[in-house]
C-alpha positions in Angstrom: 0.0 0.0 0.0 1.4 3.6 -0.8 1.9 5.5 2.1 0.2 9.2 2.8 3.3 10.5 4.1 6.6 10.0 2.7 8.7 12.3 5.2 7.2 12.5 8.8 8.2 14.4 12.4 6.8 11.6 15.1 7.1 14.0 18.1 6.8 11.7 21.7 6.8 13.2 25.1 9.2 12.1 28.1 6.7 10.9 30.3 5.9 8.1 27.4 9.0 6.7 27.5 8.1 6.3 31.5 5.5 3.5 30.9 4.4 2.3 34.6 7.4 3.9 36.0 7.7 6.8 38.3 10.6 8.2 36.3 13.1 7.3 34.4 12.9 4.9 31.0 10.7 1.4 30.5 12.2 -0.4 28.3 9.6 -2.2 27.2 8.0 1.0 25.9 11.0 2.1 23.9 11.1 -1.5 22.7 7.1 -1.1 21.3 8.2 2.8 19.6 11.4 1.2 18.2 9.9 -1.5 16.5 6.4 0.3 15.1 9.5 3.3 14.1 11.1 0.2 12.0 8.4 -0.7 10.8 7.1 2.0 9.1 10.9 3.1 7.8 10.9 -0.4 6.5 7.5 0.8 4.3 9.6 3.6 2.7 9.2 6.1 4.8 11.7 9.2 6.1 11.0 9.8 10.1 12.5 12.5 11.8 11.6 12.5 15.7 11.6 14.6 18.5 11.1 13.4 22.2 10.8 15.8 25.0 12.7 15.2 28.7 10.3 15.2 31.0 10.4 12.1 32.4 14.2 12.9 33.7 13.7 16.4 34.3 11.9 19.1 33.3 12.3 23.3 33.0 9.2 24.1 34.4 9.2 22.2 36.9 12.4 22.9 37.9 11.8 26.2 38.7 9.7 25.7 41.6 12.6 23.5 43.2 14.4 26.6 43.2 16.6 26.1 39.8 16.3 29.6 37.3 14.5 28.9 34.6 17.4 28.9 32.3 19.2 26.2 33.9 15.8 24.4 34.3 15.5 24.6 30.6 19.2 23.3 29.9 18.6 20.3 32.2 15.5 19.6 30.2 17.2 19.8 27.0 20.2 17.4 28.5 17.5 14.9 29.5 16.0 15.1 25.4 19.6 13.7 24.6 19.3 11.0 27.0 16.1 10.0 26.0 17.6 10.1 22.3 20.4 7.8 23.1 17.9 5.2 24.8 15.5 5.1 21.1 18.5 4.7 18.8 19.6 2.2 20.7 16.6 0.1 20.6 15.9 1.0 16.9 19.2 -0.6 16.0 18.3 -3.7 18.4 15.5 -4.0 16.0 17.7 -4.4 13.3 16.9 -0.1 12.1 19.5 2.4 11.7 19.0 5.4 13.8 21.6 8.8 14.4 20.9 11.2 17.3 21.9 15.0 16.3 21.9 17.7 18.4 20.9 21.6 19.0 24.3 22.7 19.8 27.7 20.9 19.4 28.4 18.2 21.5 30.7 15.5 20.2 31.5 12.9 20.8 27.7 11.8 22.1 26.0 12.8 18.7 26.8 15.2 15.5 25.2 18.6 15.3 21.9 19.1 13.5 21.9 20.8 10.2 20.1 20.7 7.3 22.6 18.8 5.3 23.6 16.7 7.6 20.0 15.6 7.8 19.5 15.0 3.9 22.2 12.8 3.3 21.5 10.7 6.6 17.8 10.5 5.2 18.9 9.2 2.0 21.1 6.7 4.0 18.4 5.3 5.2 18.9 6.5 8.9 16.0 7.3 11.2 17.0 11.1 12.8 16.4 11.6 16.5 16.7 15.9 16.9 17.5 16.3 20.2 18.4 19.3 22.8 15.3 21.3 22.1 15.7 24.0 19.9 19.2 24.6 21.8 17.8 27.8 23.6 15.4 28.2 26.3 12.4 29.3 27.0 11.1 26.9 24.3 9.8 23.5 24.8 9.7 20.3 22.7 6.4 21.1 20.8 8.7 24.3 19.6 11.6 21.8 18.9 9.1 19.3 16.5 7.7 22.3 14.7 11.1 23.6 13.8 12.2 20.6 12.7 9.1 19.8 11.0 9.3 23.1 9.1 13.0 22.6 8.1 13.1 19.2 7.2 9.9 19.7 4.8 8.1 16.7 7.0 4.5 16.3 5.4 2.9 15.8 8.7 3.8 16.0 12.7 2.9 12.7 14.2 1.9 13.6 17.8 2.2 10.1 19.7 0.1 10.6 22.8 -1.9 8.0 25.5 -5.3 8.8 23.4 -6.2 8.5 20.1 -6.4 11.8 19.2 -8.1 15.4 20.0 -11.1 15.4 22.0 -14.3 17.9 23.1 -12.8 17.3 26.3 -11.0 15.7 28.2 -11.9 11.6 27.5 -10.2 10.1 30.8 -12.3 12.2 32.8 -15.7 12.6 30.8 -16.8 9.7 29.5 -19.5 11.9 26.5 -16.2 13.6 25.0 -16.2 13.1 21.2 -13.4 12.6 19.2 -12.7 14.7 16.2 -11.8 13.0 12.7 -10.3 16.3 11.9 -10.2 19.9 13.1 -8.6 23.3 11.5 -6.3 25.0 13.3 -8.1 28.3 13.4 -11.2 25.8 15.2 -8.4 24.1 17.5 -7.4 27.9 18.9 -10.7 29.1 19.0 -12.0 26.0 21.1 -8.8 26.1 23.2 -8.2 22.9 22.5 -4.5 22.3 24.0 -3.0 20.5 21.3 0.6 21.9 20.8 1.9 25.1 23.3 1.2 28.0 21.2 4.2 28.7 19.4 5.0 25.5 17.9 0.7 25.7 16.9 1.6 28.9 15.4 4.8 27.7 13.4 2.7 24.7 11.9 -0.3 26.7 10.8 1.4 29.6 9.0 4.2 26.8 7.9 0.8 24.6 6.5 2.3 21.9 8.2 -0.4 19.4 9.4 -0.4 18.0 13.2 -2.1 14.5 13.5 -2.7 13.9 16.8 -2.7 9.5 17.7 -2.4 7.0 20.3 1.6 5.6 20.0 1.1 3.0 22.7 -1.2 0.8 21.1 1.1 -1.6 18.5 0.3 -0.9 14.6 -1.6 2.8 14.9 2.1 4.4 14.0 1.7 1.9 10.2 -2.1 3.2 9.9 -1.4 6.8 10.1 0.8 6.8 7.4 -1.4 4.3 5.2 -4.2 7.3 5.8 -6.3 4.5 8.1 -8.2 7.5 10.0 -6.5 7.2 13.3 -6.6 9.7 15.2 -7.5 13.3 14.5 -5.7 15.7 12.2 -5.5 19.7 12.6 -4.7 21.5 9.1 -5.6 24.8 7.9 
């Protein structure tokens, strides 16, 4: 089957990558994101990703432990690396080939990101794991995917959450909310519907770069995005 997308930005949060845990990494879930990440690369498919740090440490947070929020935010962005290392790792013990890059230089733990760095790898057949944010703070992982997204031309941002997709609210705690199939972005921000923080939304809608929002914790749903199965819910202009 042809896929949608050729050239995707799978962007996963930190706290993912904690499964059952209290912190930290479950290896069992970066075993499940490795092997549907394979799988789809094994379809033809280019996938950029970006995963956040939060499940190590996070800026925000930080701040109310009495770190400033510029070290808060470095932390954070040390922790994306981490969490980096941890998915190429398991996407090569799935028999993938995966290269971390980075915001700012820091050799010898990964190259630094650049546009024509990322080309040739793509072509090479090598899965690309952005991490360190943006490499400045004040901006969070969201920010991070849509940059990326943007630069590396991705066709879509593949938001892997816990639910399968954007809701009228909140579906853990009401159990009438409805999903959407699709939404614009203009309808997203004028329901307040917290999909992306507000710059990153900003960067994909005037960027026409789609955000499809999907359950990445149940096996397969990462194969039926791309094949256009109607999981989850997409927000385009």
């Amino acid at each position: 089957m042809a896929l949608k997308y050729k050239r995707v930005l799978l962007k996963l949060s930190g706290e993912a990558l904690m499964g059952e845990k209290k912190s930290g990494l479950d290896e069992s879930i970066l075993e499940s994101y490795a092997a549907q990440i394979k799988e789809i690369q094994d379809l033809g498919a280019q996938v950029g990703v970006v995963i956040g740090g939060g499940n190590i440490f996070r800026g925000l947070s930080g701040q109310k432990s009495g770190f400033d929020r510029v070290t808060g935010d470095y932390m954070g962005m040390l922790a994306t690396v981490i969490n980096g290392l941890a998915l190429q790792t398991f996407i090569s013990q799935a028999g993938g080939k995966a290269r971390v890059l980075t915001a700012i230089e820091m050799l010898p733990v990964a190259e630094r990101y650049t546009k024509t760095l990322t080309e040739t790898l793509f072509s090479q057949g090598y899965v690309l794991i952005f991490t360190f944010g943006t490499g400045n703070p004040f901006f969070t992982t969201d920010t991070a995917a849509a940059l990326r997204g943007v630069e590396i031309e991705a066709n879509v941002i593949l938001k892997g959450t816990r639910v399968d997709g954007v809701y009228t609210a909140d579906p853990e705690k009401d159990p009438r909310a409805l999903r959407y199939p699709d939404i614009t972005f203009e309808e997203a921000y004028n329901k307040g519907l917290k999909i992306m923080d507000l710059t990153a939304f900003t960067m994909c809608r005037e960027n026409n770069l789609p955000i499809l929002v999907f359950d990445m914790n149940k096996a397969g749903n990462l194969r039926k995005v791309l094949e256009g199965d109607g999981v989850g819910t997409l927000i385009h202009n």
